[in-house]
C-alpha positions as CSV (number, residue, x, y, z in Angstrom):
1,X,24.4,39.9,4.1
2,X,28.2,40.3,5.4
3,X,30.9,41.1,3.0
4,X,34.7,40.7,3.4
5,X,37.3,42.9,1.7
6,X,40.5,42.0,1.6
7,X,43.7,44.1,0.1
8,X,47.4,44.5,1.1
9,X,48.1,41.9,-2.0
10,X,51.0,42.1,-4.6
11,X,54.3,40.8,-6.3
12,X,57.1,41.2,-3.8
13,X,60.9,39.9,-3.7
14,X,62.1,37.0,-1.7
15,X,62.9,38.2,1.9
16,X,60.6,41.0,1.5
17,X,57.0,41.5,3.5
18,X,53.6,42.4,2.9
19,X,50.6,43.4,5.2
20,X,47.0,41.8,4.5
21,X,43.7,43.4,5.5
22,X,40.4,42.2,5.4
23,X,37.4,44.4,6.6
24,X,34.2,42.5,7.3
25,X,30.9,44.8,7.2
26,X,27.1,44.4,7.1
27,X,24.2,42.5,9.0
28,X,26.9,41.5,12.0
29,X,26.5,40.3,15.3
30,X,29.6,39.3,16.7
31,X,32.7,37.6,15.0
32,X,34.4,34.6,16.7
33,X,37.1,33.3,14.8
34,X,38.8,34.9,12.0
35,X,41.6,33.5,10.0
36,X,43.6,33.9,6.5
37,X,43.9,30.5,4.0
38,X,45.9,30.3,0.6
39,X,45.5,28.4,-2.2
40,X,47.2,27.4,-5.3
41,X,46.0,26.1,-8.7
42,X,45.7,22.7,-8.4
43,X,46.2,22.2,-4.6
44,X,43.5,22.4,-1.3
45,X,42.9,25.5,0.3
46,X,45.3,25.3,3.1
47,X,44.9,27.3,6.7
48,X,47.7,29.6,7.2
49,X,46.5,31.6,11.0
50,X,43.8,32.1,12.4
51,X,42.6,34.3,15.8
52,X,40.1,34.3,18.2
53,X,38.0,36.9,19.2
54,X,40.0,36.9,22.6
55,X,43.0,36.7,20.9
56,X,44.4,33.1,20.6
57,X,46.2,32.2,17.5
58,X,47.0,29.7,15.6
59,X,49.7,29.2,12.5
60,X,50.3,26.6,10.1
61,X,54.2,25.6,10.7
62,X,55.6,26.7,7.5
63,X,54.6,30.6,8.5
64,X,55.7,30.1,12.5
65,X,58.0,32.7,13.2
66,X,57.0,35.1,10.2
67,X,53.7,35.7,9.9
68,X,51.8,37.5,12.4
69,X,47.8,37.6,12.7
70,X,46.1,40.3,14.3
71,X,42.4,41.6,14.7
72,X,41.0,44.9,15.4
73,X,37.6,44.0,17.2
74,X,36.2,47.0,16.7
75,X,36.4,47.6,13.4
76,X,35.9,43.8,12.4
77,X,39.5,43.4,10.5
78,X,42.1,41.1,10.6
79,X,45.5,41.5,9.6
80,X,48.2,39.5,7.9
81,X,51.9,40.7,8.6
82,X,54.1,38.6,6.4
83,X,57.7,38.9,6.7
84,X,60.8,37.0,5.2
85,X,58.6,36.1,2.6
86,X,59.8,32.9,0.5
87,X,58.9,31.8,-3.8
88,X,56.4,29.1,-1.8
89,X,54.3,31.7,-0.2
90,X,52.9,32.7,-3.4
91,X,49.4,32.2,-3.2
92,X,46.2,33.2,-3.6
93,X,45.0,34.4,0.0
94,X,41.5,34.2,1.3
95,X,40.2,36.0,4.4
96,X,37.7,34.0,6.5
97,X,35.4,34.8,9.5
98,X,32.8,32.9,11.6
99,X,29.8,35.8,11.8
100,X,26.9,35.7,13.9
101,X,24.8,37.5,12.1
102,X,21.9,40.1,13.5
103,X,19.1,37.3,12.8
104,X,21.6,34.9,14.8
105,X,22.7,33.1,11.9
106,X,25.9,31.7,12.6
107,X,27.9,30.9,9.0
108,X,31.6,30.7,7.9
109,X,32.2,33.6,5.4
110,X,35.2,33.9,2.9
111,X,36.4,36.9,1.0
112,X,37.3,37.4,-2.6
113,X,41.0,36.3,-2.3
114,X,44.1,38.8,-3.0
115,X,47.2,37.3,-4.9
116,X,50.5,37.3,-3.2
117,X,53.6,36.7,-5.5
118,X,56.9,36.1,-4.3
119,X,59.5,36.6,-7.0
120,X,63.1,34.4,-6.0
């Protein structure tokens, strides 16, 4: 079994920032991608970053230039800077990671989700 945590959510003002963590831990192998989606009621999950396990990223244009990804290998986390933070950012946000797990099952994992409210 693999579990992600996530934390680093809250309610924060507009133009403000928050930092998201999300730990992954148990039967792992490796982890290629990881990444960080949001979702609000009544709307598709949407991607917001993701990273590589070598590094590459990858943002959704309405979080270019304020939102930062970032991955500790070694620990099997991946980060979520958010800065300049606008009322449409509020979200819930959901860690993801494709695991190889130690049997060599390879499957897409998502964590609980950690709401992010941005108060105008």
């Amino acid at each position: 079994q693999v579990q992600l945590v996530e934390s680093g959510g809250g309610l924060v003002q507009a133009g403000g920032s928050l930092r998201l963590s999300c730990a992954a831990s148990g039967s792992i192998f490796s982890i290629n991608a990881m990444g960080w989606y949001r979702q609000v009621p009544g709307k598709q999950r949407e991607l917001v970053a993701t990273i590589t396990s070598t590094g590459r990223t990858n943002y959704a244009d309405s979080v270019k230039d304020r939102f930062t990804i970032s991955r500790a290998n070694a620990k099997n986390t991946v980060y979520l800077q958010m800065n300049s933070l606008k009322p449409e950012d509020t979200a819930v946000y959901y860690c993801n990671a494709d695991v190889i797990t130690t049997t060599m099952f390879a499957y897409g994992y998502w964590g609980q989700g950690t709401q992010v409210t941005v108060s105008s």
